[in-house]
Structure formats: C-alpha cells, structure tokens
Backbone as CSV, one residue per row, in Angstrom:
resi,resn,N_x,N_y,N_z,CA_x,CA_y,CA_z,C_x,C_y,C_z
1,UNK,103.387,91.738,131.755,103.671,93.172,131.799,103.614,93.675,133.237
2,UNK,104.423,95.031,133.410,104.530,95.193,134.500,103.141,96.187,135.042
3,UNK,102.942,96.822,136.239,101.563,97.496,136.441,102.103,99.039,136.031
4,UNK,103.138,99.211,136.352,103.775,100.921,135.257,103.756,100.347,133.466
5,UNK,104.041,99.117,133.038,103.822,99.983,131.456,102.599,99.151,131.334
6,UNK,101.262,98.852,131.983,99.873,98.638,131.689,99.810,100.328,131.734
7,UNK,99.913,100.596,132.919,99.825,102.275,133.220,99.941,103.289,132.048
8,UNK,101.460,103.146,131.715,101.725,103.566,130.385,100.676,103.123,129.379
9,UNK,101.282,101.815,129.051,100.512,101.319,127.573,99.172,102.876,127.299
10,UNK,97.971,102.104,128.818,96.493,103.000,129.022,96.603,104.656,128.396
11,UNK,97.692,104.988,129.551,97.646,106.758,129.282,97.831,107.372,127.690
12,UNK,99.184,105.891,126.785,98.827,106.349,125.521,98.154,106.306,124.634
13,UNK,97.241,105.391,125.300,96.328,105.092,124.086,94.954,105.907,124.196
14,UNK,94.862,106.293,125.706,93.554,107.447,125.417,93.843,109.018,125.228
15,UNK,95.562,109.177,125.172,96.006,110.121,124.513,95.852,110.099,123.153
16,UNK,95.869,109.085,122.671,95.901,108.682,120.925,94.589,109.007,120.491
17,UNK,93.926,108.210,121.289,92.229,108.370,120.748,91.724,109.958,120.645
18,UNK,92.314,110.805,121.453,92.113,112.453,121.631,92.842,112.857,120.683
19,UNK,94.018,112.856,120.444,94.324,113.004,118.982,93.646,112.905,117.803
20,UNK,93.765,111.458,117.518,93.117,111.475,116.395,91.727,112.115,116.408
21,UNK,90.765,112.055,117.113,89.779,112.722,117.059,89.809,114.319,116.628
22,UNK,90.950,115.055,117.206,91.281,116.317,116.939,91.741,116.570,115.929
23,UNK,92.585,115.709,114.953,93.220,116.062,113.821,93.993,114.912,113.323
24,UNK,94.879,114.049,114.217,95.435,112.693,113.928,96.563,113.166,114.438
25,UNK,97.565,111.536,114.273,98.781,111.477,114.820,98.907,110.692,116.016
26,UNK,97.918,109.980,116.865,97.357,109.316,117.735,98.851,108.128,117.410
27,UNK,98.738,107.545,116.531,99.584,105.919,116.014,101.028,106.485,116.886
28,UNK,101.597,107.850,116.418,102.949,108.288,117.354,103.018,107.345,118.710
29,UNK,101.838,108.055,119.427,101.998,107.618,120.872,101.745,106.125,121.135
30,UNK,100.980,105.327,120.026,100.568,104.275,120.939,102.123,103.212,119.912
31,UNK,102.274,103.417,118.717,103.119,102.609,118.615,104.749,103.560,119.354
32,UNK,104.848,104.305,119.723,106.076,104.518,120.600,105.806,103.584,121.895
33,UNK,104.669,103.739,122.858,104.305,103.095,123.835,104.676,101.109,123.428
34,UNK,104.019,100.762,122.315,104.263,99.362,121.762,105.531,99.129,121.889
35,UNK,106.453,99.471,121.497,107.888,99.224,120.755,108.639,99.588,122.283
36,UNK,108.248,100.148,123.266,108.772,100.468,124.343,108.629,99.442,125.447
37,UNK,107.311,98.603,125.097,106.645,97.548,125.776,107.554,96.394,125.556
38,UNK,108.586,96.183,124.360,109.385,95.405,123.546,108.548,94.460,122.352
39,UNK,107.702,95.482,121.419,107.030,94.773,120.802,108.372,94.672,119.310
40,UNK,108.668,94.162,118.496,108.795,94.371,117.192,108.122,95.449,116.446
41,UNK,109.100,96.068,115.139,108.437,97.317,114.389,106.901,96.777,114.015
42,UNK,106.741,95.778,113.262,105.687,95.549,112.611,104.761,95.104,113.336
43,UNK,104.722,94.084,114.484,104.140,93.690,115.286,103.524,94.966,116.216
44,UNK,104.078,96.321,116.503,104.242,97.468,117.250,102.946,98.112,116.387
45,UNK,103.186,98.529,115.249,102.678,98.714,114.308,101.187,98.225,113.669
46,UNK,101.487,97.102,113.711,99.930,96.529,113.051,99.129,96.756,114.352
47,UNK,99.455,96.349,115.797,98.438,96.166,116.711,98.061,98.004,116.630
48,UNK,99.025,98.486,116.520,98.732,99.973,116.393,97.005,100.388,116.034
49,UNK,97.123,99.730,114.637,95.556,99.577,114.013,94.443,99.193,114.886
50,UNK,94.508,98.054,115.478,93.799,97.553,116.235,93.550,98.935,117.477
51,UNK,94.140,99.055,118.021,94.249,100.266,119.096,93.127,101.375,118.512
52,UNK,93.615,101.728,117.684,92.977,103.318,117.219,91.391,102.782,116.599
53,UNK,91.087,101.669,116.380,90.174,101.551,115.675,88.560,101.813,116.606
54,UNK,88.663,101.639,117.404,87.682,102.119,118.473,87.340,103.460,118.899
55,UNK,88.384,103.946,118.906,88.645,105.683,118.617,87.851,106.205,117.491
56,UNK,87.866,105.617,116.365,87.462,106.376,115.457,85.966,105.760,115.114
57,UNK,85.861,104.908,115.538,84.051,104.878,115.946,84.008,105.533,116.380
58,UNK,84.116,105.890,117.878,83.249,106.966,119.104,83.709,108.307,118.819
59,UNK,84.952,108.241,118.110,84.837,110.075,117.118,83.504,110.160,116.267
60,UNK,83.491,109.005,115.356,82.535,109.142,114.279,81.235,109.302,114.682
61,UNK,80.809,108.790,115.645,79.646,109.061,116.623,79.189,109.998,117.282
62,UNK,80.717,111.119,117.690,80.535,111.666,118.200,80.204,113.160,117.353
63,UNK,80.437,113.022,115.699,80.517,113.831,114.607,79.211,113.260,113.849
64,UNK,78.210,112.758,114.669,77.332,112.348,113.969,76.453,113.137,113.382
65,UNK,75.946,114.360,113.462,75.212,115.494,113.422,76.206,116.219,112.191
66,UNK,77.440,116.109,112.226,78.340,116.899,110.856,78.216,116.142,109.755
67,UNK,78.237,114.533,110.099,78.194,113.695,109.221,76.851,113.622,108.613
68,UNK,75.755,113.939,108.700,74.687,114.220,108.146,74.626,114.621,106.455
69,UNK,74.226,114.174,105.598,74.431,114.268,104.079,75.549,114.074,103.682
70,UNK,76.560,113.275,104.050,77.778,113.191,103.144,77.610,111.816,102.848
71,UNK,76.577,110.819,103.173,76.950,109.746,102.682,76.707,108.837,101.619
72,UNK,76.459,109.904,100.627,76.911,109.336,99.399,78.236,109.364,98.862
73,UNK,78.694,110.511,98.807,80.430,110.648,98.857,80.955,109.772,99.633
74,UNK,80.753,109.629,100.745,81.082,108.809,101.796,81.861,107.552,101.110
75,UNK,80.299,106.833,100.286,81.022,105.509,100.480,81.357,105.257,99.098
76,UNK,81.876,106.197,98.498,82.390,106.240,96.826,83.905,105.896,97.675
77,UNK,84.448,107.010,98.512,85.522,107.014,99.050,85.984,106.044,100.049
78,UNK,85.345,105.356,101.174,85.041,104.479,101.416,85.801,103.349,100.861
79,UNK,85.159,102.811,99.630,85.419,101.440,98.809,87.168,102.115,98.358
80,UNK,86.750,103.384,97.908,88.731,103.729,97.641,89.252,103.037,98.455
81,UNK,89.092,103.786,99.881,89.915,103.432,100.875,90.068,102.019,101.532
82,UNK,88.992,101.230,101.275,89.555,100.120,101.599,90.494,99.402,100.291
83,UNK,90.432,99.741,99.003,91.275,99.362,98.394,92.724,99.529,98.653
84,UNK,93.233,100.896,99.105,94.549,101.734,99.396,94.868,100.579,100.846
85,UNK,93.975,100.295,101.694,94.464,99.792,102.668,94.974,98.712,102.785
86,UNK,93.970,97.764,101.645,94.241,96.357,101.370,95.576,96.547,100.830
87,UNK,96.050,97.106,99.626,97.233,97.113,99.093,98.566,97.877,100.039
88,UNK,97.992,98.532,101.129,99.198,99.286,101.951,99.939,97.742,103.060
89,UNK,98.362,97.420,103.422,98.904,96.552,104.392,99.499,95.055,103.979
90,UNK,98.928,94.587,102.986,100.008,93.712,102.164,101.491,93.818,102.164
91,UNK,102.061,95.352,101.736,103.144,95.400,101.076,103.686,95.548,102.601
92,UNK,103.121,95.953,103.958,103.651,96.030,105.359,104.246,94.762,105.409
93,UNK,103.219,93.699,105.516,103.398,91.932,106.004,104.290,91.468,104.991
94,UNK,104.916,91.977,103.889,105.819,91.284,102.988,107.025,91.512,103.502
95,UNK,107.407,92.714,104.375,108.548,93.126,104.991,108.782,92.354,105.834
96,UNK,109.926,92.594,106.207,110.714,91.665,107.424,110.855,92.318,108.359
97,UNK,110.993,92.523,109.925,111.077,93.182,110.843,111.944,94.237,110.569
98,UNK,113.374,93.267,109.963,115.027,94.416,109.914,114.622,95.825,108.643
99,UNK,114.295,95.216,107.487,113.722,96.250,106.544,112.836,97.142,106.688
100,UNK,111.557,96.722,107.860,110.766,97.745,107.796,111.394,98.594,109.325
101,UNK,111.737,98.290,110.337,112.739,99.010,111.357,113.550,100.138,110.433
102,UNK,114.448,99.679,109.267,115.052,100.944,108.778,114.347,101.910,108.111
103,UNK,113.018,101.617,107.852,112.133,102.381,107.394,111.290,103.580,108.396
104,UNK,111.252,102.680,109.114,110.308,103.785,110.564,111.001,104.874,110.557
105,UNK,112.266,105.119,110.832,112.479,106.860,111.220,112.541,107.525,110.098
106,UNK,112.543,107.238,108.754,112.066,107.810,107.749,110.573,108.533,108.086
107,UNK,109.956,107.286,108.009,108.449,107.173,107.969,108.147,108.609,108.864
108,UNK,108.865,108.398,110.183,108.318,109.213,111.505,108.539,110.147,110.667
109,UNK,109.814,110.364,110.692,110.727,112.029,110.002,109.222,112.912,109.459
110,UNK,108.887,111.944,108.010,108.062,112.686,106.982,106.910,112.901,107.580
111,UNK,106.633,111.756,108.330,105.163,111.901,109.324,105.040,112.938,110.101
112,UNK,105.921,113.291,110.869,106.244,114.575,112.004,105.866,115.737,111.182
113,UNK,107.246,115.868,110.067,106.907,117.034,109.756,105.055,117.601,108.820
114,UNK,104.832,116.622,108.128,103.176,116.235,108.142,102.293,116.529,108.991
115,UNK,102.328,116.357,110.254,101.571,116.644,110.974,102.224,118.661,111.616
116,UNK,103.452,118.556,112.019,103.829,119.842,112.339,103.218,120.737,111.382
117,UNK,102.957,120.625,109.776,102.418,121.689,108.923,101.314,121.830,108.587
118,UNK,100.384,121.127,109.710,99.204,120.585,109.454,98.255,121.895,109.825
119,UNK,98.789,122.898,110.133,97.784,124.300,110.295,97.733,125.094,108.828
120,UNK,99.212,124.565,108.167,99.488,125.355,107.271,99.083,124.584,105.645
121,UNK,98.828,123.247,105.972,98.036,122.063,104.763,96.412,122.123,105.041
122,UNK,96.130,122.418,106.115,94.721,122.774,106.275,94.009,123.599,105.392
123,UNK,93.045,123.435,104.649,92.727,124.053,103.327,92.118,125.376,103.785
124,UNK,91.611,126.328,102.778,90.700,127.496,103.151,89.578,126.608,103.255
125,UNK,88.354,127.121,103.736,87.257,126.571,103.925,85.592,127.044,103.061
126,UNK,86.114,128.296,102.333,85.133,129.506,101.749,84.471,128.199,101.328
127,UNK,84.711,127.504,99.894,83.688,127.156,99.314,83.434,125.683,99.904
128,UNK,82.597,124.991,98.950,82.486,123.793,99.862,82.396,122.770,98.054
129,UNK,82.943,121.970,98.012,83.110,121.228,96.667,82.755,119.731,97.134
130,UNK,82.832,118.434,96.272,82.720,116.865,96.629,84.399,116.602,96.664
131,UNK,84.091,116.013,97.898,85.271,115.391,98.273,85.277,113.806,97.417
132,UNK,84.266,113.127,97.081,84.626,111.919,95.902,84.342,112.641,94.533
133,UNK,85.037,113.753,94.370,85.441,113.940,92.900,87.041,113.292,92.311
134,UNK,86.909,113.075,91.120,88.237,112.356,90.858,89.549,112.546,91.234
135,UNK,89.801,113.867,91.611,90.937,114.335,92.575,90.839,114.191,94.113
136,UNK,89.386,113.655,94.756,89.299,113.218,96.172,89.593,112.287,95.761
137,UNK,88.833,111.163,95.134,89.261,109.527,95.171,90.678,109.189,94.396
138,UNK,91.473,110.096,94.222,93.040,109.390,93.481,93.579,109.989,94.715
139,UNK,93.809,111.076,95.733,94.209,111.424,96.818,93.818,110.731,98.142
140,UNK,92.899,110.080,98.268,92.429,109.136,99.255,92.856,107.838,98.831
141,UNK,93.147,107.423,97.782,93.414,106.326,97.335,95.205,106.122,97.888
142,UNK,96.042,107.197,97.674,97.152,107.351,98.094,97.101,107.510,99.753
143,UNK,96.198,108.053,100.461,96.193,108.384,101.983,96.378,106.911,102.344
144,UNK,94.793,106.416,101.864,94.696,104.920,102.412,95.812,104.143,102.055
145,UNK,96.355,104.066,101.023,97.581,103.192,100.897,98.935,103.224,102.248
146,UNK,99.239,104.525,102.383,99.960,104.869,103.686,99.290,104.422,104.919
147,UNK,97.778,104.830,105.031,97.033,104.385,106.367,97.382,102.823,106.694
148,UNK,97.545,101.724,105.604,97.329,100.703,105.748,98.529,100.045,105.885
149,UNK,99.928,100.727,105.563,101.067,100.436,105.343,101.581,101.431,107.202
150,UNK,101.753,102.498,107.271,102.308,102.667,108.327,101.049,103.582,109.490
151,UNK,100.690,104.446,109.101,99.445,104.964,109.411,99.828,106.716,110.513
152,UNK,101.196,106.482,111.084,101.442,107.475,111.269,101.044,109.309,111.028
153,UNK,100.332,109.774,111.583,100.267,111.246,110.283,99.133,111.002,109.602
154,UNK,98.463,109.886,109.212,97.220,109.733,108.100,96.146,110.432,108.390
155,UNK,95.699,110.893,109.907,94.731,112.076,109.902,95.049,113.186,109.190
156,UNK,96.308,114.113,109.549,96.301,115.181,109.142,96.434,115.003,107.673
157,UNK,96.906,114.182,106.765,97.313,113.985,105.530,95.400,113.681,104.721
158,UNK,94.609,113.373,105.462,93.447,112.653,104.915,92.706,114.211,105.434
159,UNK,93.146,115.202,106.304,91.776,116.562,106.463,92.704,116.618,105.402
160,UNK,93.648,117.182,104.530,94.991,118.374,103.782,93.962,117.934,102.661
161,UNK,93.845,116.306,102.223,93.535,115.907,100.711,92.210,116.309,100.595
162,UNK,90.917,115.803,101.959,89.579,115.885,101.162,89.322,117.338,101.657
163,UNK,90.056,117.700,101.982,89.942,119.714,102.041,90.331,120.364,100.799
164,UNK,91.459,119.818,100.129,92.258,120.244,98.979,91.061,119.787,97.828
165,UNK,89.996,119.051,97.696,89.519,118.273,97.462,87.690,118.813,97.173
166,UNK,87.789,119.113,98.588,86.267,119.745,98.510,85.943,120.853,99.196
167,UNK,87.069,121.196,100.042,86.756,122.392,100.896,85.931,122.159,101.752
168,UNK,84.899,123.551,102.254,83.866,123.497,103.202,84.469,123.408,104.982
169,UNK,83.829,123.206,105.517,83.446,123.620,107.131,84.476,122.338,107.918
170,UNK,85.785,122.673,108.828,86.600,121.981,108.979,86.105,120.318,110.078
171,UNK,84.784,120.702,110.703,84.245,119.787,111.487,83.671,118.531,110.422
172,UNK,82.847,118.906,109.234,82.731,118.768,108.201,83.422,117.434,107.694
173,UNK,84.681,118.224,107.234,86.034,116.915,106.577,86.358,116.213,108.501
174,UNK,86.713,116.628,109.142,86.953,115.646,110.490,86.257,114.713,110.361
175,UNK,84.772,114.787,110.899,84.056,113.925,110.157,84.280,112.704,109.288
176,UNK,84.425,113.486,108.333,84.306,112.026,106.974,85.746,111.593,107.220
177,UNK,87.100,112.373,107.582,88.246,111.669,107.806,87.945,110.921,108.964
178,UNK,87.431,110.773,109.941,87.062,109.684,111.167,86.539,108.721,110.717
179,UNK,85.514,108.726,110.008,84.646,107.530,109.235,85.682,106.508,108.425
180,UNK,86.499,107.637,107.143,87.527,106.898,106.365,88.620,106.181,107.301
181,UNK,88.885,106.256,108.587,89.730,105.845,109.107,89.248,104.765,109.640
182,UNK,87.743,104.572,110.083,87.423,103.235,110.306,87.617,102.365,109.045
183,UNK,87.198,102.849,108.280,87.205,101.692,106.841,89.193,101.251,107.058
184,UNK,90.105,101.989,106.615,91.309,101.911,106.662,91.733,100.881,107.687
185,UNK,91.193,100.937,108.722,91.827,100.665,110.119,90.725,99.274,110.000
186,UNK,89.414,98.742,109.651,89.093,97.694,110.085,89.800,96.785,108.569
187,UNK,90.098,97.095,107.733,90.787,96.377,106.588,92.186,95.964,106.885
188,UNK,92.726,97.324,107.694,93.812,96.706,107.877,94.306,95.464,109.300
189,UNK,93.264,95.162,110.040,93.160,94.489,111.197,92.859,93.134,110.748
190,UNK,92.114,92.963,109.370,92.164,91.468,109.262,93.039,91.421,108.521
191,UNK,93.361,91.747,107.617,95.010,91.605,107.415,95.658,91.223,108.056
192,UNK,96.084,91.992,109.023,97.231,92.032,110.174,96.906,90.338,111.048
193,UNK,95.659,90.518,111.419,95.281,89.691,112.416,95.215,88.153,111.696
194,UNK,94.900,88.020,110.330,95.287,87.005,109.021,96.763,86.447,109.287
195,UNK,97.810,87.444,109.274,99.034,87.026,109.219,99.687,87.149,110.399
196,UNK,98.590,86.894,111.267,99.488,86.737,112.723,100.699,88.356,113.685
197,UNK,100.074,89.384,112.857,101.106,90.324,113.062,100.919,91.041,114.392
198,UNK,99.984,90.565,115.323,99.101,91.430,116.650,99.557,90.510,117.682
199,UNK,99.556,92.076,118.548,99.619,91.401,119.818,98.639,91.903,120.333
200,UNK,97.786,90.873,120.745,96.297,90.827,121.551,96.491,91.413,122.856
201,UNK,97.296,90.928,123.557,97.449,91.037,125.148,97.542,93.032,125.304
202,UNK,98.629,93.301,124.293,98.854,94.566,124.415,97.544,95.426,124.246
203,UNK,96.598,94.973,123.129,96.062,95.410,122.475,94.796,95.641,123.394
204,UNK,94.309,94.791,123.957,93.680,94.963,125.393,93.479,95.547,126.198
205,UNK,94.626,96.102,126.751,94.893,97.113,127.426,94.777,98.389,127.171
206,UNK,95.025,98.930,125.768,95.240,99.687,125.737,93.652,100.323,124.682
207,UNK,92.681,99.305,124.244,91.256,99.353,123.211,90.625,100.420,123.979
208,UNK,90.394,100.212,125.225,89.437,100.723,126.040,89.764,102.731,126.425
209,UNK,90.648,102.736,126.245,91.560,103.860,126.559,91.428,104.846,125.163
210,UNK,91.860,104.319,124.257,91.567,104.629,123.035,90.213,105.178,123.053
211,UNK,89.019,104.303,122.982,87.695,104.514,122.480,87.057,105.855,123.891
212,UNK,87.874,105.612,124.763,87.114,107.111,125.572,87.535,108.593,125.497
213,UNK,89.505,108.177,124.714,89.861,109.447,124.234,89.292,110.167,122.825
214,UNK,89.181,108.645,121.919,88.013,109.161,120.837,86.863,110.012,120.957
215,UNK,86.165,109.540,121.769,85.024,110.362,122.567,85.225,111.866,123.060
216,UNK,86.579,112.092,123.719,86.674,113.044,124.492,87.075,114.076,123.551
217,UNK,88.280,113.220,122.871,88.122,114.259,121.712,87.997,115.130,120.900
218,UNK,86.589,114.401,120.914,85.698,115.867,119.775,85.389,116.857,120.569
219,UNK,85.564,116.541,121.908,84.618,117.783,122.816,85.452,118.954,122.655
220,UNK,87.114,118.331,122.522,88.305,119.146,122.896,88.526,119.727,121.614
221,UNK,87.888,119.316,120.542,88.603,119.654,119.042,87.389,120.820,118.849
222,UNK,85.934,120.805,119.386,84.884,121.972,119.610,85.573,122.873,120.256
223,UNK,86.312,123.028,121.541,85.954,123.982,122.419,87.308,124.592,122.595
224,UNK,88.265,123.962,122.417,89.801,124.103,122.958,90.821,124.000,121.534
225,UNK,91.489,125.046,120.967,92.335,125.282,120.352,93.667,123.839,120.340
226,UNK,93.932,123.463,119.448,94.565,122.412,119.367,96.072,121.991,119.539
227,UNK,96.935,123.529,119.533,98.084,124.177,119.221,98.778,123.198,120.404
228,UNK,98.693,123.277,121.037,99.575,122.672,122.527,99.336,121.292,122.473
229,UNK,98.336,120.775,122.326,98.307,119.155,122.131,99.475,118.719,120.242
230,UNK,99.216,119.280,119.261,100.041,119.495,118.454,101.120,119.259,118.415
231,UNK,101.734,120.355,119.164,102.948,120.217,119.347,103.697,119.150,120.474
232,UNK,102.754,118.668,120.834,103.171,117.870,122.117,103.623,116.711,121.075
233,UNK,102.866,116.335,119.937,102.819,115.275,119.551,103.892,115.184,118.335
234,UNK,104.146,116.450,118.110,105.511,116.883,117.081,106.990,116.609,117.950
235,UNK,106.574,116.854,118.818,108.173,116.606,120.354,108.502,114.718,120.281
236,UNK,106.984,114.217,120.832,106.548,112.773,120.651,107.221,111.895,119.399
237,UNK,106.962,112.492,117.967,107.370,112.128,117.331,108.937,112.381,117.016
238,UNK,109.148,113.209,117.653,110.606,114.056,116.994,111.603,112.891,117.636
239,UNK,111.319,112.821,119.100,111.561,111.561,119.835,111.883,110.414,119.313
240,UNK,110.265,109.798,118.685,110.894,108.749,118.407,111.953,108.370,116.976
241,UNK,111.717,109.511,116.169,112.745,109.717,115.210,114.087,109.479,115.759
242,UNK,114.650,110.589,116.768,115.718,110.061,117.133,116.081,109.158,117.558
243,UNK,115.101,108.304,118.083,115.774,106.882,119.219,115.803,106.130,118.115
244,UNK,114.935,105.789,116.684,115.463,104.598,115.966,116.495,105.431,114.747
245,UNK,116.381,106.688,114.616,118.224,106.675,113.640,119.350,106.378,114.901
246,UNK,119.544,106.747,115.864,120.419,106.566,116.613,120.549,105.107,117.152
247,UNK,119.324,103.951,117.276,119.350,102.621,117.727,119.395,102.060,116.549
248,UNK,119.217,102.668,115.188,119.196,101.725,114.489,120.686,100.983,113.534
C-alpha cells in the first residue's frame, strides 16, 4: 500500500469508530475506504467487522456508568444477537463476490436512507420499558441478522428497535446498542476469519484508528449535537451508492 491510502485507510477508520459511537454508520466509511484500497465486496466487507470491533469496546467502556443495571436484559439479547449474526454471516460467505457486489448499492440505498431518518426512528424517551421483552428479542434478532450479513446502518437500526422496544434515556439504549455490537461483530469475525474472507494487512492499519475514534466518540455524542457529522455520512453513503449502480 501506498503512504496516502495507509493515510486514508487511518482517517476512515477513526472516523468510523466516532460514528458508531455516536449513533452508527461507521461500516460506510471504512468499507468505502476498503473497496477503494481494491479490496473485493465481501472481502471489503467482512474485514469491515474486524475494523469496527475495537470501537465498540472503547464505546462500551466508555458508556460504562449508563450501562450500569442493564445486564440482565443485556445478555437475554446478547445470545439473540449472536444467533442473528451467526445466521447473517453464513448466508454473506455463501455469496459469490459478483452476487453480493449487485447487492451493495441496494444494501447502501436502504442503509443511507436508515440512517438519514435516524432523528425521526429515534423513539420518544418518556417511559422506560425492557428492551429483552419479546418484541426486543424478535427485533434484535432481525438487526443482528443484517449486522452479520452487511452491517451498514445497524447502529441506527439497533437505537430505532431497542427504543421502539423499551424506551427510556437515549445514552441508555447507545449503551446496550455498543455492547450488542460487540457480540454481532466478534461472531461475525470468526466466521469471516474461518472462511478466509479478511484482509489482515488492511485491517491493521486501520484497528487502531477505529478504537480511539470509539473512545472519542462518546465525548462527542455527550457534548456536541450530531446533525453535521450525520449528514456527512448520508453524502458518504449517497456516494458510494452511486459509484456501484453506475460501476456496476
């Protein structure tokens, strides 16, 4: 690789990690950055996982004080989610590069606009309910299935469900969606990493970057309104929508 897309690769992946920490959508930047590097869709993709997964430790760490009493719900949802992931990322590795390529700008399309309505899927917050009630765990069960299959969008889609779900205090669900994303994201890495679908070298570069934007993050998702990073990442995606209907 050259020392501009190490450069690159870095800048997107501790852009990603600040994302997701804030709300999600992080996977945009680092698998656009992948696929730009000349990785393959799926290969682009799975290391994707690998990338973000460090992120959402040092989010979860950094939400450690919100995360306080949820973990009994926790790991009802949890075991969901690694089920959804196991079965998402299976049905990924059964694809072939050409089939799942015509799939991505779909994927982005629905993903984009997912995340673009993500002020307006954001639940009220008045009451506060269990997020592993049977309508959290059949809605997480569907998140994780996507998390593990493309992962795009799966933050904002995972606050919409265990908000829709249980309500309560929005730092709250961040929280337990950071946690659920480790489960998602380390299920789907031996998978991936099982069937040979990673690229290490990339992945390297870009771990470290990740896990300090995770961190930074939360500071930014406390103190600083989210609207402009948002939309940055709605442009990001809109992007790469167009480059694979038009390349593809």
């Amino acid at each position: 690789m050259s020392i501009t897309m190490i450069v690159i690769l870095f800048v997107a992946g501790f852009l990603s990690g600040a994302v997701n920490a804030i709300a999600g959508g992080g996977t945009f930047l680092t698998f656009g950055a992948l696929t730009l590097a000349g990785l393959p869709p799926i290969a682009a993709n799975a290391t994707s996982s690998v990338i973000q997964f460090p992120g959402y430790i040092t989010s979860t760490l950094a939400y450690r004080r919100e995360f306080r009493g949820l973990w009994r719900g926790a790991v009802l949802l949890a075991i969901v989610s690694a089920i959804g992931a196991v079965c998402g990322s299976l049905f990924l590795i059964s694809l072939s590069n050409p089939a799942f390529r015509s799939m991505v700008p779909w994927l982005l399309l629905g993903a984009t606009a997912v995340f673009a309505a993500g002020p307006q899927l954001r639940p009220k917050t008045q009451g506060e309910g269990h997020a592993a009630s049977p309508l959290g765990l059949g809605l997480q069960g569907i998140t994780s299935f996507y998390g593990g299959f493309f992962g795009a969008g799966m933050g904002i889609m995972m606050l919409a469900s265990l908000g829709l779900a249980s309500g309560g205090d929005y730092h709250r669900l961040n929280a337990l969606k950071n946690f659920l994303s480790i489960v998602i994201a380390a299920v789907a890495i031996i998978i991936f990493a099982s069937a040979g679908a990673l690229s290490w070298l990339h992945a390297l570069v870009m771990i470290p970057a990740a896990a300090a934007g995770g961190y930074a993050g939360v500071a930014v998702a406390k103190k600083v309104p989210p609207a402009v990073l948002r939309w940055m990442v709605v442009a990001a995606g809109l992007g790469l929508v167009v480059y694979y209907f038009v390349t593809g």
